[in-house]
mmCIF file of the N, C-alpha and C atoms, coordinates in Angstrom:
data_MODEL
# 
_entry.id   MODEL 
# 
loop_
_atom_site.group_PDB 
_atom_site.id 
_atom_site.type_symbol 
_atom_site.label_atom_id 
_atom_site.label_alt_id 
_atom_site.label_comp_id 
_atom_site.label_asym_id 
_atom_site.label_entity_id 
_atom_site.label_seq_id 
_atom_site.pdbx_PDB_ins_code 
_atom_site.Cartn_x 
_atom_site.Cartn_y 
_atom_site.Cartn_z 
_atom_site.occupancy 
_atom_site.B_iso_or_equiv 
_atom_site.pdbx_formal_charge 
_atom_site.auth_seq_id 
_atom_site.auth_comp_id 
_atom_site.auth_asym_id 
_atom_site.auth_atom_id 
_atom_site.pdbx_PDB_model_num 
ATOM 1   N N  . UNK A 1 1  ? -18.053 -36.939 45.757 1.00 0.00 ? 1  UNK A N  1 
ATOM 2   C CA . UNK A 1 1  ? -17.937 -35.517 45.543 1.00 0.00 ? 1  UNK A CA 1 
ATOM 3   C C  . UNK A 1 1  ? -18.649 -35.138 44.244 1.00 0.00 ? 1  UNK A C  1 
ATOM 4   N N  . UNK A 1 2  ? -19.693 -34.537 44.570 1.00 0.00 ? 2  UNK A N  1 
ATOM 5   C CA . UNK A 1 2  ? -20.220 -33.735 43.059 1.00 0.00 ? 2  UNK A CA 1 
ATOM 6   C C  . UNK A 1 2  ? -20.572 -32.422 43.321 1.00 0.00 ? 2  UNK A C  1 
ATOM 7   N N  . UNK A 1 3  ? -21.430 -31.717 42.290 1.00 0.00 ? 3  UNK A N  1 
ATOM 8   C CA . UNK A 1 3  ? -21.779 -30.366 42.012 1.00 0.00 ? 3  UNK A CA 1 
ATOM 9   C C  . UNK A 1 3  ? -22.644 -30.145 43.651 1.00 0.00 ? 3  UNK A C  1 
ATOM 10  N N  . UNK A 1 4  ? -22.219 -29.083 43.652 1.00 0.00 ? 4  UNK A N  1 
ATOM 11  C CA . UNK A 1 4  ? -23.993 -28.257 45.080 1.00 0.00 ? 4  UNK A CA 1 
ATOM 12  C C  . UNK A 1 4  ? -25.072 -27.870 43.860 1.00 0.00 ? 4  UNK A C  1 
ATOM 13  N N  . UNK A 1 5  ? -25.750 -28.339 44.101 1.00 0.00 ? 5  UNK A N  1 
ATOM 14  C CA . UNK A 1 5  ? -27.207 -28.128 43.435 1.00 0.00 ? 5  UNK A CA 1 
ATOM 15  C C  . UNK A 1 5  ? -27.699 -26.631 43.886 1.00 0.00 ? 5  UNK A C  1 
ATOM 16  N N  . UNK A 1 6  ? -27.731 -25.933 43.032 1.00 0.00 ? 6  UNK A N  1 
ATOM 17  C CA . UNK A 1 6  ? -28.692 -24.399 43.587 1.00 0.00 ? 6  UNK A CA 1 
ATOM 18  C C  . UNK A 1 6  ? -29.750 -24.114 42.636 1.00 0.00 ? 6  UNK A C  1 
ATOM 19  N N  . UNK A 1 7  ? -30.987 -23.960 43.024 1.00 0.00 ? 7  UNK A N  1 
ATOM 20  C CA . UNK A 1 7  ? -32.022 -23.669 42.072 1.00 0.00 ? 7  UNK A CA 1 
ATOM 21  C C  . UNK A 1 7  ? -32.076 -22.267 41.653 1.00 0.00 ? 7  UNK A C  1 
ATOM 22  N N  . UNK A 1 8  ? -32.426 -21.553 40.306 1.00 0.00 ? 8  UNK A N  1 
ATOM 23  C CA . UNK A 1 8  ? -32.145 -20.641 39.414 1.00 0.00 ? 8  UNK A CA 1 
ATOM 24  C C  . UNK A 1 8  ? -32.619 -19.382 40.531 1.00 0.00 ? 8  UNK A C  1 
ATOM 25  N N  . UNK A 1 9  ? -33.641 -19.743 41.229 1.00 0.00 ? 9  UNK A N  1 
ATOM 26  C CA . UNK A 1 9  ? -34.149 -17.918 41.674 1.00 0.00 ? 9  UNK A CA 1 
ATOM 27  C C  . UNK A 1 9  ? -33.370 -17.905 43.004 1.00 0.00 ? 9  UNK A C  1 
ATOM 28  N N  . UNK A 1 10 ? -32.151 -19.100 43.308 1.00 0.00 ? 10 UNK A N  1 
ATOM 29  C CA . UNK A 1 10 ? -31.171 -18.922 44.904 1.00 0.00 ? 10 UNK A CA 1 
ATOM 30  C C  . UNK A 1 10 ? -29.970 -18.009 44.166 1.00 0.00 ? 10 UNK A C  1 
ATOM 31  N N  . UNK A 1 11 ? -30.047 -18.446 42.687 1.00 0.00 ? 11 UNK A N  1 
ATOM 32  C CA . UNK A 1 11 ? -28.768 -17.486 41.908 1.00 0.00 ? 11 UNK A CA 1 
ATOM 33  C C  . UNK A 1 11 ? -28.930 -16.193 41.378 1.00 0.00 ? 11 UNK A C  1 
ATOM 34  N N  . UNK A 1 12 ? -30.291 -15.729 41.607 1.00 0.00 ? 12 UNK A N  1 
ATOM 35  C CA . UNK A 1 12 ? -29.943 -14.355 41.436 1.00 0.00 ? 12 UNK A CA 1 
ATOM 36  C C  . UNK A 1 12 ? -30.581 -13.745 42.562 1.00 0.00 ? 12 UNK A C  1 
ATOM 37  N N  . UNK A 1 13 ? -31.123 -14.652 43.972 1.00 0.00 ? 13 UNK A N  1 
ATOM 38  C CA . UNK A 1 13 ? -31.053 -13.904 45.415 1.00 0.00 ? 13 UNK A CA 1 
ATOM 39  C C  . UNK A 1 13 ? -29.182 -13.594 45.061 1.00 0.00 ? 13 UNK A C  1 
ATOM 40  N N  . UNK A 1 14 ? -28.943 -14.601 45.392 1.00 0.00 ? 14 UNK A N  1 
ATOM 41  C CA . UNK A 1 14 ? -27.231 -14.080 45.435 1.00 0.00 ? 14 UNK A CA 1 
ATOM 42  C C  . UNK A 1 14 ? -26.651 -12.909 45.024 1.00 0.00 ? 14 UNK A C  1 
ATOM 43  N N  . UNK A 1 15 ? -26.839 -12.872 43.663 1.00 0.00 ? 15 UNK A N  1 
ATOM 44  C CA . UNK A 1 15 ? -26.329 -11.792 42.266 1.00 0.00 ? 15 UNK A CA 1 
ATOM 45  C C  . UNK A 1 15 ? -26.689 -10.431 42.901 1.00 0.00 ? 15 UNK A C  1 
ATOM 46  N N  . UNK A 1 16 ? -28.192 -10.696 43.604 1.00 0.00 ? 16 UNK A N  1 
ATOM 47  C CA . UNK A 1 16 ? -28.657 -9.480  43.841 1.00 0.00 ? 16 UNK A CA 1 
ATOM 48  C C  . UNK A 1 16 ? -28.039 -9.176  45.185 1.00 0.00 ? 16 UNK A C  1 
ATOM 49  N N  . UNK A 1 17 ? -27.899 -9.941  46.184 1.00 0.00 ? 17 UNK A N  1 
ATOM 50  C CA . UNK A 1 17 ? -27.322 -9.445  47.129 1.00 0.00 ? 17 UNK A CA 1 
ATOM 51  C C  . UNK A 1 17 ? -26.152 -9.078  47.088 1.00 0.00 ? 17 UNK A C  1 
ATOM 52  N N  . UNK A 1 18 ? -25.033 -9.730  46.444 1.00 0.00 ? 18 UNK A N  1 
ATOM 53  C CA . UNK A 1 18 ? -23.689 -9.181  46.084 1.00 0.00 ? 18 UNK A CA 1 
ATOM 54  C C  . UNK A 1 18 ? -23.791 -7.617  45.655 1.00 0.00 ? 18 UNK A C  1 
ATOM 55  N N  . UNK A 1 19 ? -24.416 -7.754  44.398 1.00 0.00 ? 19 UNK A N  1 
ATOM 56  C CA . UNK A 1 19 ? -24.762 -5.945  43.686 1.00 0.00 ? 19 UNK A CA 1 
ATOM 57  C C  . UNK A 1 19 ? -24.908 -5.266  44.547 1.00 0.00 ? 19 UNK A C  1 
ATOM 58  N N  . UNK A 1 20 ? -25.908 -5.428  45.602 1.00 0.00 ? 20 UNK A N  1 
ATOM 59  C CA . UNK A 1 20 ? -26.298 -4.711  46.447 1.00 0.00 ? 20 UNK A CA 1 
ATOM 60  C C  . UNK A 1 20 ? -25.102 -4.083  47.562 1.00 0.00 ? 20 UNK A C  1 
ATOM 61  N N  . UNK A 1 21 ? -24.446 -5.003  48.255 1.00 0.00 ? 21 UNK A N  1 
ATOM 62  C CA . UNK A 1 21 ? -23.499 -4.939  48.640 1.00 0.00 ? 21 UNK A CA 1 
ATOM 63  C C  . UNK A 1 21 ? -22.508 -3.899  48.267 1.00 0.00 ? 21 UNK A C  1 
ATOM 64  N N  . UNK A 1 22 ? -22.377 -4.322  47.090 1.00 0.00 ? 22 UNK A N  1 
ATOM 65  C CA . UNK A 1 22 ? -20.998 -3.693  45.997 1.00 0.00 ? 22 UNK A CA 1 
ATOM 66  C C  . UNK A 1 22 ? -21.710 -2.267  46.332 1.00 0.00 ? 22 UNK A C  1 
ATOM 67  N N  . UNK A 1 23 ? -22.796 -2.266  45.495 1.00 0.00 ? 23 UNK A N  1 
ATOM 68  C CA . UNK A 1 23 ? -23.588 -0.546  45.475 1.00 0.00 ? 23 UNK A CA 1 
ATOM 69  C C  . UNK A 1 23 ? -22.689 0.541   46.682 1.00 0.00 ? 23 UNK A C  1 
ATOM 70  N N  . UNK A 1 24 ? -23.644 -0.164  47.832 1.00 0.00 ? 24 UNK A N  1 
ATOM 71  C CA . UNK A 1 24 ? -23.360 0.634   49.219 1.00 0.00 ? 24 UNK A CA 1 
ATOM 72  C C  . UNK A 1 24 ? -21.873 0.916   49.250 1.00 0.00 ? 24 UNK A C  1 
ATOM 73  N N  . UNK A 1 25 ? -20.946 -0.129  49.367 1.00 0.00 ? 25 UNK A N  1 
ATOM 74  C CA . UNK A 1 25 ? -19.976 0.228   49.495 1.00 0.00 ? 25 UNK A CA 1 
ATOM 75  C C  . UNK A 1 25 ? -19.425 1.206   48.892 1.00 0.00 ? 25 UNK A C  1 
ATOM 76  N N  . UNK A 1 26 ? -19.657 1.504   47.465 1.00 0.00 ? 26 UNK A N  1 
ATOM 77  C CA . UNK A 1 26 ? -19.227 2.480   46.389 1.00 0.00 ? 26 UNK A CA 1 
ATOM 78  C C  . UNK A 1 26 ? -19.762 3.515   46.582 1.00 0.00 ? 26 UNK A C  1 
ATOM 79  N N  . UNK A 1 27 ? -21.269 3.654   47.177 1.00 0.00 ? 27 UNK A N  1 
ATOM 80  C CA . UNK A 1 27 ? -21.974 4.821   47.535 1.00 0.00 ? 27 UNK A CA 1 
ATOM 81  C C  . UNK A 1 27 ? -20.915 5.667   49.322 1.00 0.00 ? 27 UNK A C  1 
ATOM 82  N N  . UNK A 1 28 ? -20.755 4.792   49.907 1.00 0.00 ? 28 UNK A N  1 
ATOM 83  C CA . UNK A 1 28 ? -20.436 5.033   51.017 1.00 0.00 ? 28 UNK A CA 1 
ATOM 84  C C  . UNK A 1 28 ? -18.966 5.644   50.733 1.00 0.00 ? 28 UNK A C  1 
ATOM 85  N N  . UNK A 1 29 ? -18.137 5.024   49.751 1.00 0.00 ? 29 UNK A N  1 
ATOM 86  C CA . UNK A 1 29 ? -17.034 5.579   49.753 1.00 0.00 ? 29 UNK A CA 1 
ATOM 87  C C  . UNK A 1 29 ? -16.378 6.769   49.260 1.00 0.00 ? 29 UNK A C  1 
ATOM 88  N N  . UNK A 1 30 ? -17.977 6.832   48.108 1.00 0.00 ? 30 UNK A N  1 
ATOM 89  C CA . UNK A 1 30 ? -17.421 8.152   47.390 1.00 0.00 ? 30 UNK A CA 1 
ATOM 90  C C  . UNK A 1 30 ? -18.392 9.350   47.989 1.00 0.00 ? 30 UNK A C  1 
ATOM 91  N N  . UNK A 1 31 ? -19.256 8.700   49.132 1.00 0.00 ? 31 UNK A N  1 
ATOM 92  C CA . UNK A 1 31 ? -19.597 10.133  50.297 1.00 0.00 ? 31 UNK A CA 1 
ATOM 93  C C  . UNK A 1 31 ? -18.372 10.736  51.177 1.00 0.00 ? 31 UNK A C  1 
ATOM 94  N N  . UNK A 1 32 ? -17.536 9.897   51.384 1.00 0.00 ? 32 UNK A N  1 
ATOM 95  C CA . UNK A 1 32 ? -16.531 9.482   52.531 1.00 0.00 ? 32 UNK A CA 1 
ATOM 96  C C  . UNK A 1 32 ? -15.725 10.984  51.745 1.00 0.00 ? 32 UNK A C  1 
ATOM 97  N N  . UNK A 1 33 ? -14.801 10.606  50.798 1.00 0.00 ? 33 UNK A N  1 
ATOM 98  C CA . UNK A 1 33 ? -14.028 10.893  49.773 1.00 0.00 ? 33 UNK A CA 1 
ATOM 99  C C  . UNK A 1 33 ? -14.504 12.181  48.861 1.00 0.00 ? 33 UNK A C  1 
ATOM 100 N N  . UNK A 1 34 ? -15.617 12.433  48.748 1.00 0.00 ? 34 UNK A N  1 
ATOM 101 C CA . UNK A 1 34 ? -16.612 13.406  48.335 1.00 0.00 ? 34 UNK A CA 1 
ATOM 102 C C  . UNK A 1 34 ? -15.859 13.781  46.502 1.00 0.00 ? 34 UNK A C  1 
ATOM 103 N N  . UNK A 1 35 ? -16.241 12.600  46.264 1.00 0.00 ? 35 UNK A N  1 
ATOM 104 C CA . UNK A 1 35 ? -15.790 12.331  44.519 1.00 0.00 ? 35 UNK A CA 1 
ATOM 105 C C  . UNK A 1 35 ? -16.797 12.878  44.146 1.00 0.00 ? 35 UNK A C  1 
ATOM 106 N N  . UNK A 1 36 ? -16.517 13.757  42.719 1.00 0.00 ? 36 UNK A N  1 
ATOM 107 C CA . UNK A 1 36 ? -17.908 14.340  41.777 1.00 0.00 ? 36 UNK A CA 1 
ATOM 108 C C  . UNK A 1 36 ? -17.958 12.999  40.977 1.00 0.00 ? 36 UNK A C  1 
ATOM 109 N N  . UNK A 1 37 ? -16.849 12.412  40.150 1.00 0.00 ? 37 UNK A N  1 
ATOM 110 C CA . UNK A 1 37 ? -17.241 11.552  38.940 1.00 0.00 ? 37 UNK A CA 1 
ATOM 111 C C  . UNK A 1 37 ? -17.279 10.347  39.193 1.00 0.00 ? 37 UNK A C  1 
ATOM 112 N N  . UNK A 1 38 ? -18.374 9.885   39.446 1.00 0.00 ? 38 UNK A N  1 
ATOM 113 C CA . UNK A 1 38 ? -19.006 8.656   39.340 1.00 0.00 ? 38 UNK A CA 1 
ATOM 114 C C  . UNK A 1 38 ? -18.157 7.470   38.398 1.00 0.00 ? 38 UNK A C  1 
ATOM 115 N N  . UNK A 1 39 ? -16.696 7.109   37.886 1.00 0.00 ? 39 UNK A N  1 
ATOM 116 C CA . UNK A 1 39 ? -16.664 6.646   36.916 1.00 0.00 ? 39 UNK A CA 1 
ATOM 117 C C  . UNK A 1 39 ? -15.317 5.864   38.085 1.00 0.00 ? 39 UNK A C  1 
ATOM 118 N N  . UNK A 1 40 ? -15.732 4.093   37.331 1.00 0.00 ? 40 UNK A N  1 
ATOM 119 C CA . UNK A 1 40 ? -15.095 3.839   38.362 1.00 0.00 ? 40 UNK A CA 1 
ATOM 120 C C  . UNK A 1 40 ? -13.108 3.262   37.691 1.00 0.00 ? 40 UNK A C  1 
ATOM 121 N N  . UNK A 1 41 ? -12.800 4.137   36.915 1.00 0.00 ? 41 UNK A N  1 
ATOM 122 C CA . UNK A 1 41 ? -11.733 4.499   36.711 1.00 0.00 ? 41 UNK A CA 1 
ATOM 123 C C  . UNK A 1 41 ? -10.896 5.492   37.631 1.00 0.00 ? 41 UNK A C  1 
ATOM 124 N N  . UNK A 1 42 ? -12.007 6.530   38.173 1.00 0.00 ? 42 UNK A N  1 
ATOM 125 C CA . UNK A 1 42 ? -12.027 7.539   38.561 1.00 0.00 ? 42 UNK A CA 1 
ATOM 126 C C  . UNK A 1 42 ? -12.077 7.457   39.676 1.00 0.00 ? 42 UNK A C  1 
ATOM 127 N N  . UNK A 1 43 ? -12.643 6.072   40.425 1.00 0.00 ? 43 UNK A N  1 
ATOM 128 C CA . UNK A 1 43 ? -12.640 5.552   41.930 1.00 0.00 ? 43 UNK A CA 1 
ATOM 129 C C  . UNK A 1 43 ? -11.174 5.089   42.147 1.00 0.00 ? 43 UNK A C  1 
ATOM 130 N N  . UNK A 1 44 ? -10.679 4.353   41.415 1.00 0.00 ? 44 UNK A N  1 
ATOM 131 C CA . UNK A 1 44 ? -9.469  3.406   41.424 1.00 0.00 ? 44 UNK A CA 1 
ATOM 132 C C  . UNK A 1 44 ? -8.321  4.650   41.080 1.00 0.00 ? 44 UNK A C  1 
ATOM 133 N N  . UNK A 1 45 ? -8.356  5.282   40.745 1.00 0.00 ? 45 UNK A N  1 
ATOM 134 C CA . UNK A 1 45 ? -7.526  6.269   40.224 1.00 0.00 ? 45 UNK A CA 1 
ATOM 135 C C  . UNK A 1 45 ? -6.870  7.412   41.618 1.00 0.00 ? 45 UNK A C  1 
ATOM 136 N N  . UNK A 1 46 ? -8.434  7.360   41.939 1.00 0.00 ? 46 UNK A N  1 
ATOM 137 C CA . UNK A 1 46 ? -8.065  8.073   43.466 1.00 0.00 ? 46 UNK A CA 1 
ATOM 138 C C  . UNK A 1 46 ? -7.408  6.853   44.563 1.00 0.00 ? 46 UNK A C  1 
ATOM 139 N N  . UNK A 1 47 ? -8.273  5.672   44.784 1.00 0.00 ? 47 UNK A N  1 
ATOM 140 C CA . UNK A 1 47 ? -7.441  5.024   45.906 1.00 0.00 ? 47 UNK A CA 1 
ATOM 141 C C  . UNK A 1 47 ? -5.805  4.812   45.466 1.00 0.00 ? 47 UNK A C  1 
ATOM 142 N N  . UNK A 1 48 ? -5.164  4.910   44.479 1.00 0.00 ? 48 UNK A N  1 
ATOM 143 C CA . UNK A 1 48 ? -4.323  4.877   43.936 1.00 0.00 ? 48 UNK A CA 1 
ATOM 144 C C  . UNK A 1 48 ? -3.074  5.678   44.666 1.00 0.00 ? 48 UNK A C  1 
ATOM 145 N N  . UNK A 1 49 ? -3.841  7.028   44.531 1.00 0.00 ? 49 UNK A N  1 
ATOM 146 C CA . UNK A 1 49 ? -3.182  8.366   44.816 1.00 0.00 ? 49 UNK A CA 1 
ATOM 147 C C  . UNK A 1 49 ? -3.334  8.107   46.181 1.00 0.00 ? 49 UNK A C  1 
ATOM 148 N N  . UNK A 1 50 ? -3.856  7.605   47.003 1.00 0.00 ? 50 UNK A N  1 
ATOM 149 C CA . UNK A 1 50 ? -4.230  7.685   48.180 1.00 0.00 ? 50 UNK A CA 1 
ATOM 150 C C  . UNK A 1 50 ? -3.107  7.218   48.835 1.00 0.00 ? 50 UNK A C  1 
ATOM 151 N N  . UNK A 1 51 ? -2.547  5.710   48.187 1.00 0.00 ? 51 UNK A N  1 
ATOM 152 C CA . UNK A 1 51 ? -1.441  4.687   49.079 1.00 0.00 ? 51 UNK A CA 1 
ATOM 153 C C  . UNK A 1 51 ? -0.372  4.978   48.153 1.00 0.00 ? 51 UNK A C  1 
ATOM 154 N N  . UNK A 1 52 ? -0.125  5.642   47.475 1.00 0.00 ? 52 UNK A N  1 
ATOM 155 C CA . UNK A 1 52 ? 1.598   6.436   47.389 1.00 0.00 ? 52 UNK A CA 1 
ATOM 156 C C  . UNK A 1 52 ? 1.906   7.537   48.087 1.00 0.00 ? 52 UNK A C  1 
ATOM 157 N N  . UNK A 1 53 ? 0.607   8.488   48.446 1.00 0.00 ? 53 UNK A N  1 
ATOM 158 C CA . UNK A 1 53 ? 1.232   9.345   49.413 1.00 0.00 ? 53 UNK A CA 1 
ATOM 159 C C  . UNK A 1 53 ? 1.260   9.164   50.691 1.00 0.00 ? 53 UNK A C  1 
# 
């Protein structure tokens, strides 16, 4: 049992695909939801409010 070997430009395909990922989702949710402030205090703040009521 040792390390998986990944070469430096497979670790930021990754990085970048994750980000990317993340992006959309955040874009998609605050179309959904139709949030003005971009701040993601302000994301979490609402799903918040969302599952107590």
């Amino acid at each position: 049992m040792g390390y998986i070997s990944v070469e430096g430009v497979a670790i930021f395909i990754l990085a970048f695909i994750i980000t990317l990922i993340h992006f959309a989702l955040m874009v998609r949710y605050r179309r959904k939801e139709q949030l003005t402030d971009p701040s993601i205090s302000s994301i979490i703040d609402h799903l918040l409010q969302l599952k107590k009521s």
